[in-house]
PDB file of the backbone (N, CA, C, O) and the ligand in Angstrom, with CONECT records:
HET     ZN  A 101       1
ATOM      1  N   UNK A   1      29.692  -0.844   5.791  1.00  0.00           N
ATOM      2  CA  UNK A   1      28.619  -1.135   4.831  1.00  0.00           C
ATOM      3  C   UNK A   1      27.252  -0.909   5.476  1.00  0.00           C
ATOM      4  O   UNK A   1      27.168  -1.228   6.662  1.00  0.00           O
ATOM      5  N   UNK A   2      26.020  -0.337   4.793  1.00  0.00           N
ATOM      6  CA  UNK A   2      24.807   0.194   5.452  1.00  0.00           C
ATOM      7  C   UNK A   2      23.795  -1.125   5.122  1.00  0.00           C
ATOM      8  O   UNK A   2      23.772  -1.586   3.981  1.00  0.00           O
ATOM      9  N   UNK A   3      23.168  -1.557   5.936  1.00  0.00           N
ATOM     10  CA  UNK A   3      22.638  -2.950   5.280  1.00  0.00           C
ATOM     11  C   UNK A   3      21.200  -1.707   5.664  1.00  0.00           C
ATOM     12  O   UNK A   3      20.925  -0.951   6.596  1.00  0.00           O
ATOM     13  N   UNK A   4      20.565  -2.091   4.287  1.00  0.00           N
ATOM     14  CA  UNK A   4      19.427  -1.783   3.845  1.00  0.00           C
ATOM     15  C   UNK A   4      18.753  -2.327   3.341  1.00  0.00           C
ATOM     16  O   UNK A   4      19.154  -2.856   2.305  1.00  0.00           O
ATOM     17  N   UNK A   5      17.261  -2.544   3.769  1.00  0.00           N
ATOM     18  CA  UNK A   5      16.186  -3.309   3.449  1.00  0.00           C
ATOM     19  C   UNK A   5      15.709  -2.654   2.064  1.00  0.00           C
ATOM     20  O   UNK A   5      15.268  -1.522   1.862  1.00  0.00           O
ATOM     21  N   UNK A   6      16.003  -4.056   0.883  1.00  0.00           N
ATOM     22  CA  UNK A   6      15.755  -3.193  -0.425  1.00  0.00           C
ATOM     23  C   UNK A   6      14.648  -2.914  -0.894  1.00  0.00           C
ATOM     24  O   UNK A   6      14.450  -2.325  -1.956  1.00  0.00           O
ATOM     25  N   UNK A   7      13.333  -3.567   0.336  1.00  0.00           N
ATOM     26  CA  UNK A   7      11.667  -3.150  -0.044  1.00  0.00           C
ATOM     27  C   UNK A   7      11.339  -2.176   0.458  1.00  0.00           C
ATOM     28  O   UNK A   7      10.164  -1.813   0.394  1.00  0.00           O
ATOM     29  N   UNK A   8      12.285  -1.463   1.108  1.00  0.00           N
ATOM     30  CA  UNK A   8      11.554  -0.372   2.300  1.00  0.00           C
ATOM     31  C   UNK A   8      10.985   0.767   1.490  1.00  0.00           C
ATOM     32  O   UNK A   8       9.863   1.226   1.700  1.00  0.00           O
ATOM     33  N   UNK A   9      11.905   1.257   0.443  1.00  0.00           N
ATOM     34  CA  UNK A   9      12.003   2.303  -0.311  1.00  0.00           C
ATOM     35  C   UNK A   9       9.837   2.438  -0.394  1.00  0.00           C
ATOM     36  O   UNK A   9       9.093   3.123   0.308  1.00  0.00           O
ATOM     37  N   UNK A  10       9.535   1.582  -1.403  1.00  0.00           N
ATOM     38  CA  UNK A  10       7.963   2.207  -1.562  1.00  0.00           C
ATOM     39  C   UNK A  10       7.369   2.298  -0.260  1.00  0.00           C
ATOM     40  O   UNK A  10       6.185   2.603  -0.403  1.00  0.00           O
ATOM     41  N   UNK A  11       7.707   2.152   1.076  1.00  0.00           N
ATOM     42  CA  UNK A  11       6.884   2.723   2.071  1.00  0.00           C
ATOM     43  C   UNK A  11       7.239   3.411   2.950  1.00  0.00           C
ATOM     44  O   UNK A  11       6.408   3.866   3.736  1.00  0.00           O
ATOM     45  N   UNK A  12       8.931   3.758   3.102  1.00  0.00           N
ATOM     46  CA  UNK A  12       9.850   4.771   3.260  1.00  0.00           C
ATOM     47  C   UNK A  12       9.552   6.308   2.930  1.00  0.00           C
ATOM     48  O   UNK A  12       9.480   7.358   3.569  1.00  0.00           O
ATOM     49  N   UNK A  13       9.420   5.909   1.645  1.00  0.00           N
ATOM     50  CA  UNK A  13       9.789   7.127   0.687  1.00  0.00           C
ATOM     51  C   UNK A  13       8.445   6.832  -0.609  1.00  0.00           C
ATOM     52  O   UNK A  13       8.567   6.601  -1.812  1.00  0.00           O
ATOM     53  N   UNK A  14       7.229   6.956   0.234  1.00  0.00           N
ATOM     54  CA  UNK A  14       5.817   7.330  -0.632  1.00  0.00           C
ATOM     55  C   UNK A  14       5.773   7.434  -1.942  1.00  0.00           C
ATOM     56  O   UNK A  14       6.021   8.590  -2.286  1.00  0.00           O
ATOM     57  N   UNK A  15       5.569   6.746  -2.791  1.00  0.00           N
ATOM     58  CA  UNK A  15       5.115   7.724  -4.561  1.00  0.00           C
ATOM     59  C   UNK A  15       3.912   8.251  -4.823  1.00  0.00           C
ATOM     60  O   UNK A  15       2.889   8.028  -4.176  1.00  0.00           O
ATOM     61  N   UNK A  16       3.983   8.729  -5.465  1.00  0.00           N
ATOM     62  CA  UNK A  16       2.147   9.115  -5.546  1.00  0.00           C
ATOM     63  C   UNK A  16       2.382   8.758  -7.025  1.00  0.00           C
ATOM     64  O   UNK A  16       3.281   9.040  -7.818  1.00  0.00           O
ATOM     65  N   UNK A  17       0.904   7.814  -7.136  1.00  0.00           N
ATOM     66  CA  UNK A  17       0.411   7.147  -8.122  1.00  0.00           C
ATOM     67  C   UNK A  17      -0.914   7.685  -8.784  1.00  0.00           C
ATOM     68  O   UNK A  17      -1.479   8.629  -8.231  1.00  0.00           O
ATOM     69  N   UNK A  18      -1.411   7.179  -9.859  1.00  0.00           N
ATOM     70  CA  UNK A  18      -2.567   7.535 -10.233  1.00  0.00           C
ATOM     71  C   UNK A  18      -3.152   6.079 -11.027  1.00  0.00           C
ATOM     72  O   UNK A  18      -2.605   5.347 -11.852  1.00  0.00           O
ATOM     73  N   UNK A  19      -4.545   6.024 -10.363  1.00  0.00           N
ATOM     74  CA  UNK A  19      -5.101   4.733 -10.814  1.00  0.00           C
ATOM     75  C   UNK A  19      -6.902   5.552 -11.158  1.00  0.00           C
ATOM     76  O   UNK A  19      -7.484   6.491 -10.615  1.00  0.00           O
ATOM     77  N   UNK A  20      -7.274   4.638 -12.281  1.00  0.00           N
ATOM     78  CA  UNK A  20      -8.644   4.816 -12.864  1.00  0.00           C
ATOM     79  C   UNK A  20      -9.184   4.055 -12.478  1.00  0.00           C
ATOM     80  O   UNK A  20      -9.204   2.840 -12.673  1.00  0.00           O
ATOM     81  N   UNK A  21     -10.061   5.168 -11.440  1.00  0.00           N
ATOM     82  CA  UNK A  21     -11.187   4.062 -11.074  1.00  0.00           C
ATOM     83  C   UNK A  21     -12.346   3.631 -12.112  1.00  0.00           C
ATOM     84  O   UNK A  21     -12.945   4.216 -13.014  1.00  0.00           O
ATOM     85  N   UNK A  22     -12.383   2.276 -11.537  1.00  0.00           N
ATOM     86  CA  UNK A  22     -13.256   0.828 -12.541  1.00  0.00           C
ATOM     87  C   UNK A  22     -14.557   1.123 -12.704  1.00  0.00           C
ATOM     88  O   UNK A  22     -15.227   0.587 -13.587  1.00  0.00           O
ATOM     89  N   UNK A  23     -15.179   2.263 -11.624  1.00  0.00           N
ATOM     90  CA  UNK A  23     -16.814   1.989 -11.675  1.00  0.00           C
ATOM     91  C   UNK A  23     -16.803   3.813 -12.446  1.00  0.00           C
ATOM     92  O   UNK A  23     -17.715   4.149 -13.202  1.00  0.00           O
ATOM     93  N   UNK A  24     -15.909   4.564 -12.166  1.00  0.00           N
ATOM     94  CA  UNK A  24     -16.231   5.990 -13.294  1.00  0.00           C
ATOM     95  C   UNK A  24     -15.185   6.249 -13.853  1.00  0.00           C
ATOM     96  O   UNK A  24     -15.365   6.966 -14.837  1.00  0.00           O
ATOM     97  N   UNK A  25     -14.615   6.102 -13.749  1.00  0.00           N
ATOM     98  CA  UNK A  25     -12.937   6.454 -14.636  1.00  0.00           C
ATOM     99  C   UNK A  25     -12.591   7.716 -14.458  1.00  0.00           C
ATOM    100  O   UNK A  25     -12.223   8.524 -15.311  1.00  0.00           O
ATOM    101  N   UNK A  26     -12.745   7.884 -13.100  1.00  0.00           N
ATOM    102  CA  UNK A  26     -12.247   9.438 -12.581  1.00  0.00           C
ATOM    103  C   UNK A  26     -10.645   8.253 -11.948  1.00  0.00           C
ATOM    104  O   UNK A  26     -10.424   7.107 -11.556  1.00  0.00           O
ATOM    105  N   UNK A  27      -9.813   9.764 -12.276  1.00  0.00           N
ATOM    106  CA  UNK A  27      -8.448   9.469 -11.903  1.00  0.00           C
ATOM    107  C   UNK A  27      -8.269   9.925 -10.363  1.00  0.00           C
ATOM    108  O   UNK A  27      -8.633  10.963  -9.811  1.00  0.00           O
ATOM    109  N   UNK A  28      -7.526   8.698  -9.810  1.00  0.00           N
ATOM    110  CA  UNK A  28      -7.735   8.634  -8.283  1.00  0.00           C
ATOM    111  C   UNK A  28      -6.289   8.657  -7.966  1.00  0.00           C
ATOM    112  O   UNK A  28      -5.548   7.982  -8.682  1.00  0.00           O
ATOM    113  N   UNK A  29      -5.736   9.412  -6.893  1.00  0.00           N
ATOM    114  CA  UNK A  29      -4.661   9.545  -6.359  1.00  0.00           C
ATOM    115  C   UNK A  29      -3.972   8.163  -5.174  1.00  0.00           C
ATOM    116  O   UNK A  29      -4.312   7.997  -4.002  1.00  0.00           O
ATOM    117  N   UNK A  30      -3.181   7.530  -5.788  1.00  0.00           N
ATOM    118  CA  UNK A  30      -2.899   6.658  -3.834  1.00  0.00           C
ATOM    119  C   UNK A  30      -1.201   6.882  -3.816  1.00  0.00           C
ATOM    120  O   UNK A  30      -0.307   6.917  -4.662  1.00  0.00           O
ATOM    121  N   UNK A  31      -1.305   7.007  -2.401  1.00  0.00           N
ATOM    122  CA  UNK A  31       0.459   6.657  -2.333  1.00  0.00           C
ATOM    123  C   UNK A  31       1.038   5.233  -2.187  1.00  0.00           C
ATOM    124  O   UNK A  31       0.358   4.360  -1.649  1.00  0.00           O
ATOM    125  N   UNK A  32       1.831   5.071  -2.486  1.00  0.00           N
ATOM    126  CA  UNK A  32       3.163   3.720  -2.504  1.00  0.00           C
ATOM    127  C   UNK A  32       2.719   2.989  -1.251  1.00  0.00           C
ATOM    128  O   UNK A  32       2.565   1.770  -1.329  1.00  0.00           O
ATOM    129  N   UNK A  33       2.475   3.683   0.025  1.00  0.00           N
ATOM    130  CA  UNK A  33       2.388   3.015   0.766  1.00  0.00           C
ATOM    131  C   UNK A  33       1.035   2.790   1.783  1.00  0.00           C
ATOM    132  O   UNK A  33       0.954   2.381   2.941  1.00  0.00           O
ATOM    133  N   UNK A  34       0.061   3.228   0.846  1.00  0.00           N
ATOM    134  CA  UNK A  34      -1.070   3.023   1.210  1.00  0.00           C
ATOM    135  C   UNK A  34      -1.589   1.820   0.252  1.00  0.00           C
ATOM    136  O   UNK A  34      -1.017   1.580  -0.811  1.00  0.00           O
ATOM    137  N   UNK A  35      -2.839   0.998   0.754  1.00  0.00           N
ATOM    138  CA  UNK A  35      -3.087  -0.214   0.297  1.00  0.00           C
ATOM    139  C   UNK A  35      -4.354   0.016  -0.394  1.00  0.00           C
ATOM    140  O   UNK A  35      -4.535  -0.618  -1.434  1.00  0.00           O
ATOM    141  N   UNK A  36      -5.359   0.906   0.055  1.00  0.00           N
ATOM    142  CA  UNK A  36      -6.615   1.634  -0.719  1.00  0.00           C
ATOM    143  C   UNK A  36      -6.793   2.975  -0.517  1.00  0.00           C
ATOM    144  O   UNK A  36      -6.363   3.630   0.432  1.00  0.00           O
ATOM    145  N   UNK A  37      -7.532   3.413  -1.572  1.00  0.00           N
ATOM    146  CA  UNK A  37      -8.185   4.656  -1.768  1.00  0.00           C
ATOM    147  C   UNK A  37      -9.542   4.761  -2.159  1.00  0.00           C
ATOM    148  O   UNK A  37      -9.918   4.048  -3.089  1.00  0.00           O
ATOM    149  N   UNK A  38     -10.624   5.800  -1.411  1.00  0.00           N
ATOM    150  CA  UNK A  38     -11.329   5.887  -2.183  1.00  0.00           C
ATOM    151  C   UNK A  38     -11.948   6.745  -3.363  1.00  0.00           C
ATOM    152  O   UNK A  38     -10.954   7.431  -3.599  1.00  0.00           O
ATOM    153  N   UNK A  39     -12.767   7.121  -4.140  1.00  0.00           N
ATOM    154  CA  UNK A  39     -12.677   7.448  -5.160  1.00  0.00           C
ATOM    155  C   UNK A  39     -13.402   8.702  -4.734  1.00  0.00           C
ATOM    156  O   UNK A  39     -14.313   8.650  -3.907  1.00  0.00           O
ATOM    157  N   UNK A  40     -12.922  10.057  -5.408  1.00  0.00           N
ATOM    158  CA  UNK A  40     -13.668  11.090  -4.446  1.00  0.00           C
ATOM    159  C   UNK A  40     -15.226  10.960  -5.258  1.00  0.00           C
ATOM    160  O   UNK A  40     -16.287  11.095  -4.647  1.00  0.00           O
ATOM    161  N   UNK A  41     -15.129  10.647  -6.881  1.00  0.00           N
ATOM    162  CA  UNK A  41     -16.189  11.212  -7.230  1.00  0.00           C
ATOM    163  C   UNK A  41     -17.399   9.699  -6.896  1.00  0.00           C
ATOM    164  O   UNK A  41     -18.563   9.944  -6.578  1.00  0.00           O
ATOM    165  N   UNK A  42     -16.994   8.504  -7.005  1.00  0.00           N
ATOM    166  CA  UNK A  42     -18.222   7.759  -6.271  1.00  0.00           C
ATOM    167  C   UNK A  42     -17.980   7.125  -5.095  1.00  0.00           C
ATOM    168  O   UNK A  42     -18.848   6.577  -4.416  1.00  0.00           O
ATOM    169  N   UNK A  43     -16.891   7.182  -4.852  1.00  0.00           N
ATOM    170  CA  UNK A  43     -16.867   6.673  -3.481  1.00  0.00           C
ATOM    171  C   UNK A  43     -16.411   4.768  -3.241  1.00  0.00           C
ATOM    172  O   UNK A  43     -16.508   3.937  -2.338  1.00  0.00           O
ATOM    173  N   UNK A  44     -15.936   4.814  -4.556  1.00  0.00           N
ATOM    174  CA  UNK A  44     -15.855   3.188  -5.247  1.00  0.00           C
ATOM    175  C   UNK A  44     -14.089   2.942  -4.387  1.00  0.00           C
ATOM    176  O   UNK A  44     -13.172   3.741  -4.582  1.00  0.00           O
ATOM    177  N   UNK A  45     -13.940   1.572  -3.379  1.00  0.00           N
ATOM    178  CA  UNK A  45     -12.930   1.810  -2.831  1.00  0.00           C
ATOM    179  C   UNK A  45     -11.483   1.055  -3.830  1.00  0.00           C
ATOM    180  O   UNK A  45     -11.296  -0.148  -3.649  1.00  0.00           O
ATOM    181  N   UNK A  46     -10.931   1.491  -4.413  1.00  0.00           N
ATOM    182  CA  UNK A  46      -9.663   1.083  -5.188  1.00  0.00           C
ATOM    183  C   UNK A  46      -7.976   0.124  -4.247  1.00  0.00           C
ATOM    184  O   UNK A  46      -7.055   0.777  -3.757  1.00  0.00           O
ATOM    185  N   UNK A  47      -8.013  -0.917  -4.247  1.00  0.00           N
ATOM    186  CA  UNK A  47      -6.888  -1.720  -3.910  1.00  0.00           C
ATOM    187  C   UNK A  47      -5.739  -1.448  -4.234  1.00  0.00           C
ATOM    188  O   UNK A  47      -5.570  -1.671  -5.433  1.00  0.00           O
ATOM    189  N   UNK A  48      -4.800  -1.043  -3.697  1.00  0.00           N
ATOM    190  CA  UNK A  48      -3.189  -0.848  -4.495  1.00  0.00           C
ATOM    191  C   UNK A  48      -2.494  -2.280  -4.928  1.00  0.00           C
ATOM    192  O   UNK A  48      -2.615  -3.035  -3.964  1.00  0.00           O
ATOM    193  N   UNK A  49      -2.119  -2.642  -5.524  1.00  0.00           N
ATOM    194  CA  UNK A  49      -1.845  -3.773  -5.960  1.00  0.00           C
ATOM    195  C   UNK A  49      -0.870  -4.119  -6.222  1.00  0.00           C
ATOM    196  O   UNK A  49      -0.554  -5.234  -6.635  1.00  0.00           O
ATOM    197  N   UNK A  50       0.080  -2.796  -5.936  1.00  0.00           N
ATOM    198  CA  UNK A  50       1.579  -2.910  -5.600  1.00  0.00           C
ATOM    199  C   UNK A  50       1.575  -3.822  -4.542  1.00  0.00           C
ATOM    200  O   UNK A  50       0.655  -4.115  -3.778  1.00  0.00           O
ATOM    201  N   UNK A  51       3.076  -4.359  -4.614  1.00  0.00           N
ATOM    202  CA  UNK A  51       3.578  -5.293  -3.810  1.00  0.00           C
ATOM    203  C   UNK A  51       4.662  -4.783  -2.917  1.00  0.00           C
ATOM    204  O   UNK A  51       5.841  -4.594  -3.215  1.00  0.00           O
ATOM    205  N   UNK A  52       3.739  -4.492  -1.153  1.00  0.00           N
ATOM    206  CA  UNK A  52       4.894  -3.629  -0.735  1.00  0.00           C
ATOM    207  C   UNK A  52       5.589  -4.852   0.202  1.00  0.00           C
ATOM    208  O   UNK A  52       5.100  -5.909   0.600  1.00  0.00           O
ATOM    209  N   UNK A  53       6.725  -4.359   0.359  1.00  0.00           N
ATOM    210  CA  UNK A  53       7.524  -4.998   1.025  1.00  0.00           C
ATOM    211  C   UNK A  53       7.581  -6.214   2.357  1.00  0.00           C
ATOM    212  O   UNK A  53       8.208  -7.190   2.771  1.00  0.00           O
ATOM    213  N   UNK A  54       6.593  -5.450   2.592  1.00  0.00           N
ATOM    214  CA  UNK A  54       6.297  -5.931   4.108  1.00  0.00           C
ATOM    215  C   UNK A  54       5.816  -7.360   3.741  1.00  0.00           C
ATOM    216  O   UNK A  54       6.239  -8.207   4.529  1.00  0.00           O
ATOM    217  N   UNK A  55       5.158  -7.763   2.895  1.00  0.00           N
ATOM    218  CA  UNK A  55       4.743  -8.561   2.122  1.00  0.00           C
ATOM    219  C   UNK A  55       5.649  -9.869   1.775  1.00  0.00           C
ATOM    220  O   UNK A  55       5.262 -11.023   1.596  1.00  0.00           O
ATOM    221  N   UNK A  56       6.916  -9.367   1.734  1.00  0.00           N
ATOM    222  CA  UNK A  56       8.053 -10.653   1.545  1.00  0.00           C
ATOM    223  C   UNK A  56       9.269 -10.472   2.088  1.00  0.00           C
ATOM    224  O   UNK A  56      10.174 -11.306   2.103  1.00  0.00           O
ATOM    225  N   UNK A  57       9.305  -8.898   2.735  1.00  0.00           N
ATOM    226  CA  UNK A  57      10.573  -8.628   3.532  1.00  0.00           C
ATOM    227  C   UNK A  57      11.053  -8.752   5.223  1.00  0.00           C
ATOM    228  O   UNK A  57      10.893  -7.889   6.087  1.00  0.00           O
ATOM    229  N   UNK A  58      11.800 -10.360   5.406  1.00  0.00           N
ATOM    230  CA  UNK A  58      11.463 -10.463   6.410  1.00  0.00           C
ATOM    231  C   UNK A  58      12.066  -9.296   7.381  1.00  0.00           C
ATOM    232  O   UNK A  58      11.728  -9.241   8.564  1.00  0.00           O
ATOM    233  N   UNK A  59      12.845  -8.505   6.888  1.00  0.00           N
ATOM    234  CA  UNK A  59      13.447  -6.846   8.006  1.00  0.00           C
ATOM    235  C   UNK A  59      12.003  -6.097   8.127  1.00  0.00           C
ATOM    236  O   UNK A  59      11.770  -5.431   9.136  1.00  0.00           O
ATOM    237  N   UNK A  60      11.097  -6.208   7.147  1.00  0.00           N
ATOM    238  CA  UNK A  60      10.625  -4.589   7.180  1.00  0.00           C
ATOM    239  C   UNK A  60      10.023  -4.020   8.396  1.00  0.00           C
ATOM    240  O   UNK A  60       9.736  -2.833   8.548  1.00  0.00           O
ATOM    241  N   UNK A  61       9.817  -5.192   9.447  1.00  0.00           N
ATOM    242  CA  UNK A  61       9.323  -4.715  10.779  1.00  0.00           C
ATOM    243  C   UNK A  61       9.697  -4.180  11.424  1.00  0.00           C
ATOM    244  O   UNK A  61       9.083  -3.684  12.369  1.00  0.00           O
ATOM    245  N   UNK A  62      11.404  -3.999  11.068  1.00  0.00           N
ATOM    246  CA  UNK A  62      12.333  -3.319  11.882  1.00  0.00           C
ATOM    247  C   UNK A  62      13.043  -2.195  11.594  1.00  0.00           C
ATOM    248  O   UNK A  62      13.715  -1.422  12.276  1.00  0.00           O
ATOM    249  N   UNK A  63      12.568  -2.311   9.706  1.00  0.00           N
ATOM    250  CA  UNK A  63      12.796  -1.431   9.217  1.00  0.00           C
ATOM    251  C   UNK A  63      11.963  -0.156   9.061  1.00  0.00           C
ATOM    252  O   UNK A  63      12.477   0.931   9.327  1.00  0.00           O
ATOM    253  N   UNK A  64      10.566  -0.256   8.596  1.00  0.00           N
ATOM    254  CA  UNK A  64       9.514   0.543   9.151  1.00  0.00           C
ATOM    255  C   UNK A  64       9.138   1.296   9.970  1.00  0.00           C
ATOM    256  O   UNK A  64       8.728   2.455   9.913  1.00  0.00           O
ATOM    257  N   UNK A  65       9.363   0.242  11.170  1.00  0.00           N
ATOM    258  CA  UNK A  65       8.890   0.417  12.458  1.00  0.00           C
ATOM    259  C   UNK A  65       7.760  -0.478  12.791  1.00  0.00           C
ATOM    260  O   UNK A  65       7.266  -1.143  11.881  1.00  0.00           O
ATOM    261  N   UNK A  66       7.152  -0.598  14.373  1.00  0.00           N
ATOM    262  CA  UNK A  66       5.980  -2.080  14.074  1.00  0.00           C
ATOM    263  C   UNK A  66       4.681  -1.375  14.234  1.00  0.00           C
ATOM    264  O   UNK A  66       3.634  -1.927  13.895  1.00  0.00           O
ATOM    265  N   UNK A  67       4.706  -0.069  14.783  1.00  0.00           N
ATOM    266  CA  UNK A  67       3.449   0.425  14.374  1.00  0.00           C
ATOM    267  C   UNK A  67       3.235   0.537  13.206  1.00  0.00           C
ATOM    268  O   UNK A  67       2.152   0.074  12.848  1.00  0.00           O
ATOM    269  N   UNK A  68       4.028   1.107  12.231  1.00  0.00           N
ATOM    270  CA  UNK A  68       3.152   1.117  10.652  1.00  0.00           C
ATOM    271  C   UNK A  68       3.114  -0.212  10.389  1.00  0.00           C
ATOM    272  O   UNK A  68       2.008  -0.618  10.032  1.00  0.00           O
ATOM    273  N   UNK A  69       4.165  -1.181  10.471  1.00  0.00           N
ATOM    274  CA  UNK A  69       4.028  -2.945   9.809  1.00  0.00           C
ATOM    275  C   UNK A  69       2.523  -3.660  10.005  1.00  0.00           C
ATOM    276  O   UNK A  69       1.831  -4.381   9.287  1.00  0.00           O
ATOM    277  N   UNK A  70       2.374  -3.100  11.320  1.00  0.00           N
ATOM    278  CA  UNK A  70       1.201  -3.894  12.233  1.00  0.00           C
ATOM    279  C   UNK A  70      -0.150  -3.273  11.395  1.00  0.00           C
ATOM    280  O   UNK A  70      -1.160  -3.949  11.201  1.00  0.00           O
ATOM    281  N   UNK A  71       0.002  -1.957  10.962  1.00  0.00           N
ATOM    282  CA  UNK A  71      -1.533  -0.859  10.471  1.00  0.00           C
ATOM    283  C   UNK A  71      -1.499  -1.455   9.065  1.00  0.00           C
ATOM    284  O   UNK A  71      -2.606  -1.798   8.651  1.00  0.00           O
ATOM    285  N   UNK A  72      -0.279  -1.688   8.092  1.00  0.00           N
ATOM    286  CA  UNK A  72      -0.006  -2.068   6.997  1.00  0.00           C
ATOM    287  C   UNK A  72      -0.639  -3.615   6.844  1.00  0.00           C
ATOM    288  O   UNK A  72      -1.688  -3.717   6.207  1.00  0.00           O
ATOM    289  N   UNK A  73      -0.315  -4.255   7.146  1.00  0.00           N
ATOM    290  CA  UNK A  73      -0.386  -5.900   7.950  1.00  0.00           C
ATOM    291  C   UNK A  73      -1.768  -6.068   7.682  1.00  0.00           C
ATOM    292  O   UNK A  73      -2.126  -6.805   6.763  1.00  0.00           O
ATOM    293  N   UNK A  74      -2.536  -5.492   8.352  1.00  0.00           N
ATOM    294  CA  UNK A  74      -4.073  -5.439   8.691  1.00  0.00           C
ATOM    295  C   UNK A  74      -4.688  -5.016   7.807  1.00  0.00           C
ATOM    296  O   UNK A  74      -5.748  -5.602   7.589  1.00  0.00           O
ATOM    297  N   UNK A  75      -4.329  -3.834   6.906  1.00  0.00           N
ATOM    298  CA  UNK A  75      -4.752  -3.315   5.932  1.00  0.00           C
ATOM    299  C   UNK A  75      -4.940  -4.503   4.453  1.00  0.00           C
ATOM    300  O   UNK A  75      -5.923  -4.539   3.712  1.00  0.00           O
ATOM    301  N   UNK A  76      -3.648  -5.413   4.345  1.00  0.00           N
ATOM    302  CA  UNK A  76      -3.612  -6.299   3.780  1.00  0.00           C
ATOM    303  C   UNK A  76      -4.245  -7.063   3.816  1.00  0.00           C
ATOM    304  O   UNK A  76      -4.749  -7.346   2.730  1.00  0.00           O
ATOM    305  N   UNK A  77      -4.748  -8.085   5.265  1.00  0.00           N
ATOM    306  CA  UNK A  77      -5.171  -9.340   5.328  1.00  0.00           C
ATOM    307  C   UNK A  77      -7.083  -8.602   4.785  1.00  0.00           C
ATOM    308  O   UNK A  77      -7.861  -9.201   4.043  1.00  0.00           O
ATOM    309  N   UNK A  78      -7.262  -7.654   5.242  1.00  0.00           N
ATOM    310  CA  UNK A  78      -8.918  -6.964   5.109  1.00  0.00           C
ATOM    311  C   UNK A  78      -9.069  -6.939   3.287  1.00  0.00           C
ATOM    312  O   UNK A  78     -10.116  -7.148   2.675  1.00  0.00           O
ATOM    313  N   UNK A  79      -7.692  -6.617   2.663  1.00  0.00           N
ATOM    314  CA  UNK A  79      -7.780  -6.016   1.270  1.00  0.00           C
ATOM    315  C   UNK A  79      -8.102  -7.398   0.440  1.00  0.00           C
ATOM    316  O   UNK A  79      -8.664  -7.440  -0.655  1.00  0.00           O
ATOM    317  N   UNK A  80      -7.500  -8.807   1.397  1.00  0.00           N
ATOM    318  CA  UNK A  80      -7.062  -9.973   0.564  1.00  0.00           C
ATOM    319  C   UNK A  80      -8.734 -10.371   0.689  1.00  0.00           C
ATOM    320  O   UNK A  80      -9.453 -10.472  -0.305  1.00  0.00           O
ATOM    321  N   UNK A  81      -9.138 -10.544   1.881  1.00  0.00           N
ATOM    322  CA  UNK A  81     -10.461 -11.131   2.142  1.00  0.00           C
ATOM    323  C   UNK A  81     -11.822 -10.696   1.089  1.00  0.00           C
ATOM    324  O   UNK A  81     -12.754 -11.421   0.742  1.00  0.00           O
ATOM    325  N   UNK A  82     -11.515  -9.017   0.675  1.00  0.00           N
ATOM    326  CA  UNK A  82     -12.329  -8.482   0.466  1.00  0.00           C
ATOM    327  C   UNK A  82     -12.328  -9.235  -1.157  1.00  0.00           C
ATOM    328  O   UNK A  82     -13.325  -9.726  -1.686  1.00  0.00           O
ATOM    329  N   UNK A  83     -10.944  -9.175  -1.760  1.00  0.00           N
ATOM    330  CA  UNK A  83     -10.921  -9.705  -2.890  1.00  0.00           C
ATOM    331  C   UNK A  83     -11.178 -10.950  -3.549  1.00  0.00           C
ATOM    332  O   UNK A  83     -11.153 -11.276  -4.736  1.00  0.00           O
ATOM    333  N   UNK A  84     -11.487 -11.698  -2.260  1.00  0.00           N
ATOM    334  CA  UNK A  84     -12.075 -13.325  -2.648  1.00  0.00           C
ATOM    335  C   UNK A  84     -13.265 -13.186  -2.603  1.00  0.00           C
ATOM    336  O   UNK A  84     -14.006 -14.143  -2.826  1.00  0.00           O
TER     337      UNK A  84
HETATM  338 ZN    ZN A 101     -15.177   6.446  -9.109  1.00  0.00          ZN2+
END
């Protein structure tokens, strides 16, 4: 049996999304496993608001790897602060 971490998938295996940005409503590209983007046409920075794994999966550090967990990790606690 393959024990697999069932959050890995959105930062495994990237989606590409499309989100409207709030300040022009130009359509902005992010992947699954990125946490922001910014907006090419103002420069307005957009939050992913997906819920990736790493977030409630206690494997994904091992599953990932701990360099991305650790870049991911950080990316989060900066995204949470910014939003209060
Ligand atoms: Zn914009």
């Amino acid at each position: 049996m393959q024990k697999k971490c069932p959050g890995s998938s959105t930062v495994l295996r990237p989606k590409l999304e499309l989100r409207k940005c709030p300040q022009c409503g130009e359509e902005v590209e992010i992947f699954s496993d990125e946490m922001k983007v910014e907006c090419e046409n103002c420069g307005f920075v957009i939050y992913n608001d997906i819920q990736l794994c790493i977030q409630w999966c206690p494997y994904a550090k091992e599953c990932i790897g701990e360099e991305k967990y650790m870049k991911l990790r950080r990316e989060i606690i900066e995204a949470e602060k910014k939003n209060r």
